[in-house]
C-alpha positions as CSV (number, residue, x, y, z in Angstrom):
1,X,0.0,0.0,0.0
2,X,1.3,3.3,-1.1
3,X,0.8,6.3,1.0
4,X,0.2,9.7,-0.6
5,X,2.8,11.8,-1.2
6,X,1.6,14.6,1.5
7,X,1.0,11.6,4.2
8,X,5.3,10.2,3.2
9,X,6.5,13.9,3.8
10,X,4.5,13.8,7.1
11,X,5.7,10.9,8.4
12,X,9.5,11.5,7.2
13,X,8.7,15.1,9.2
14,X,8.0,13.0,12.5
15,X,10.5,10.7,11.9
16,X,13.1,14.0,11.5
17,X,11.7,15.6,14.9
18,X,11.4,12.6,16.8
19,X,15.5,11.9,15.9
20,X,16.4,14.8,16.4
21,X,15.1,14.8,20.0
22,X,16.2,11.5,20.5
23,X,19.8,13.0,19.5
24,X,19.5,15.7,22.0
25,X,18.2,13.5,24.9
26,X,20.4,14.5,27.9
27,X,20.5,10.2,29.0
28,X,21.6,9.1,25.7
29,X,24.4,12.3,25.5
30,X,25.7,10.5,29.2
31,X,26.0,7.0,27.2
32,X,27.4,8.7,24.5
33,X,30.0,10.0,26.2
34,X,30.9,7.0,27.8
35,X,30.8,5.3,23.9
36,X,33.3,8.0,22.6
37,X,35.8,7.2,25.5
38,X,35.6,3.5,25.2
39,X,36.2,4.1,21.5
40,X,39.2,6.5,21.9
41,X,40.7,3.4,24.3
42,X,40.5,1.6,20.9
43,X,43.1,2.6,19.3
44,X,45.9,1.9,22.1
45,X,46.4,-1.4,21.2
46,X,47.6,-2.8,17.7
47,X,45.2,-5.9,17.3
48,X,42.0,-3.5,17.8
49,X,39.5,-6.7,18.0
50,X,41.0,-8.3,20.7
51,X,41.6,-5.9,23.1
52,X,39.6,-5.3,26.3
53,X,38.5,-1.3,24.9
54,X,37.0,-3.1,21.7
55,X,35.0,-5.1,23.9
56,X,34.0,-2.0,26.2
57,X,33.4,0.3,23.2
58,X,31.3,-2.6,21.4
59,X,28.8,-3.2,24.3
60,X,28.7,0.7,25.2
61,X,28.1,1.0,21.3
62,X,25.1,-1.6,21.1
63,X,23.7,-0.7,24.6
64,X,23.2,3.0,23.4
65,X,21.6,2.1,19.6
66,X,19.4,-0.8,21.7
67,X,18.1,2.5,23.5
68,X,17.8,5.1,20.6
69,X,16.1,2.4,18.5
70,X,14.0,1.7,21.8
71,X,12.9,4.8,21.7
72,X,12.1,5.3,17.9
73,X,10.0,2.0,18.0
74,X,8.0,3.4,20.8
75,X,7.6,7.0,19.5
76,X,6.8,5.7,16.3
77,X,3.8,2.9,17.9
78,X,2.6,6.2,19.5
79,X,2.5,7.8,16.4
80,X,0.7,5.2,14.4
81,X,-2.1,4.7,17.3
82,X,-2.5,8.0,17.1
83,X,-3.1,8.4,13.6
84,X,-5.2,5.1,13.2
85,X,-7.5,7.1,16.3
86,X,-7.5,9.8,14.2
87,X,-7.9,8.1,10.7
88,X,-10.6,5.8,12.0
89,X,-12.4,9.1,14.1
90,X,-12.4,7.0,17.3
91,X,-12.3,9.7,20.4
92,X,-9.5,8.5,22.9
93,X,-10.3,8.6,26.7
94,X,-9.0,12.3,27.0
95,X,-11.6,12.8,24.1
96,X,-14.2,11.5,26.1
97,X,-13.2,12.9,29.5
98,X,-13.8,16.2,28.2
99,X,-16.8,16.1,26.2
100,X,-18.7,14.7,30.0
Protein backbone atom coordinates (compact mmCIF):
# COMPACT_ATOMS: atom_id res chain seq x y z
CA UNK A 1 0.00 0.00 0.00
CA UNK A 2 1.34 3.30 -1.09
CA UNK A 3 0.84 6.34 1.03
CA UNK A 4 0.19 9.65 -0.61
CA UNK A 5 2.80 11.85 -1.16
CA UNK A 6 1.57 14.59 1.50
CA UNK A 7 1.04 11.62 4.16
CA UNK A 8 5.30 10.22 3.21
CA UNK A 9 6.48 13.87 3.77
CA UNK A 10 4.46 13.76 7.12
CA UNK A 11 5.65 10.94 8.40
CA UNK A 12 9.49 11.48 7.20
CA UNK A 13 8.73 15.05 9.18
CA UNK A 14 7.99 13.03 12.48
CA UNK A 15 10.50 10.69 11.86
CA UNK A 16 13.12 13.95 11.48
CA UNK A 17 11.72 15.59 14.88
CA UNK A 18 11.37 12.59 16.77
CA UNK A 19 15.46 11.88 15.91
CA UNK A 20 16.38 14.77 16.40
CA UNK A 21 15.05 14.83 20.01
CA UNK A 22 16.19 11.53 20.49
CA UNK A 23 19.75 13.00 19.50
CA UNK A 24 19.46 15.68 22.04
CA UNK A 25 18.16 13.51 24.86
CA UNK A 26 20.44 14.47 27.89
CA UNK A 27 20.50 10.23 28.98
CA UNK A 28 21.55 9.08 25.68
CA UNK A 29 24.44 12.25 25.53
CA UNK A 30 25.70 10.45 29.18
CA UNK A 31 25.95 7.01 27.20
CA UNK A 32 27.41 8.70 24.49
CA UNK A 33 30.04 10.04 26.20
CA UNK A 34 30.86 6.96 27.81
CA UNK A 35 30.79 5.29 23.91
CA UNK A 36 33.29 7.96 22.63
CA UNK A 37 35.77 7.18 25.53
CA UNK A 38 35.61 3.50 25.25
CA UNK A 39 36.19 4.13 21.55
CA UNK A 40 39.18 6.47 21.90
CA UNK A 41 40.69 3.44 24.25
CA UNK A 42 40.46 1.59 20.86
CA UNK A 43 43.07 2.63 19.25
CA UNK A 44 45.89 1.89 22.08
CA UNK A 45 46.40 -1.45 21.20
CA UNK A 46 47.61 -2.81 17.74
CA UNK A 47 45.16 -5.90 17.32
CA UNK A 48 41.99 -3.54 17.78
CA UNK A 49 39.50 -6.71 18.03
CA UNK A 50 40.97 -8.31 20.69
CA UNK A 51 41.63 -5.91 23.11
CA UNK A 52 39.57 -5.25 26.33
CA UNK A 53 38.48 -1.33 24.95
CA UNK A 54 37.02 -3.11 21.73
CA UNK A 55 34.98 -5.06 23.85
CA UNK A 56 34.00 -2.05 26.20
CA UNK A 57 33.38 0.33 23.22
CA UNK A 58 31.28 -2.56 21.44
CA UNK A 59 28.83 -3.17 24.33
CA UNK A 60 28.74 0.67 25.21
CA UNK A 61 28.14 0.99 21.32
CA UNK A 62 25.13 -1.60 21.08
CA UNK A 63 23.73 -0.69 24.57
CA UNK A 64 23.20 3.00 23.39
CA UNK A 65 21.59 2.09 19.55
CA UNK A 66 19.41 -0.79 21.69
CA UNK A 67 18.10 2.51 23.50
CA UNK A 68 17.77 5.10 20.60
CA UNK A 69 16.14 2.42 18.52
CA UNK A 70 13.95 1.65 21.81
CA UNK A 71 12.85 4.78 21.73
CA UNK A 72 12.13 5.30 17.88
CA UNK A 73 10.05 1.97 17.97
CA UNK A 74 8.00 3.40 20.82
CA UNK A 75 7.55 7.01 19.48
CA UNK A 76 6.80 5.68 16.26
CA UNK A 77 3.79 2.93 17.94
CA UNK A 78 2.56 6.18 19.55
CA UNK A 79 2.45 7.76 16.40
CA UNK A 80 0.66 5.17 14.38
CA UNK A 81 -2.11 4.73 17.30
CA UNK A 82 -2.50 7.99 17.09
CA UNK A 83 -3.05 8.36 13.57
CA UNK A 84 -5.16 5.09 13.24
CA UNK A 85 -7.47 7.11 16.27
CA UNK A 86 -7.47 9.84 14.24
CA UNK A 87 -7.94 8.10 10.67
CA UNK A 88 -10.65 5.78 11.99
CA UNK A 89 -12.40 9.07 14.12
CA UNK A 90 -12.40 7.00 17.28
CA UNK A 91 -12.34 9.73 20.38
CA UNK A 92 -9.50 8.53 22.89
CA UNK A 93 -10.29 8.57 26.66
CA UNK A 94 -8.95 12.29 27.00
CA UNK A 95 -11.58 12.77 24.08
CA UNK A 96 -14.22 11.52 26.14
CA UNK A 97 -13.18 12.89 29.52
CA UNK A 98 -13.85 16.20 28.21
CA UNK A 99 -16.77 16.07 26.18
CA UNK A 100 -18.75 14.69 29.99
Amino acid sequence: MDFPPWMQRAIKARLDEVSARIEHDPELSRLRGGTDEAFEGLFAGKDIEQTPEYAEWESRYIVTKGIENEQLYMQGLRDGIQLTVSLLGVSTPDEIDTKA
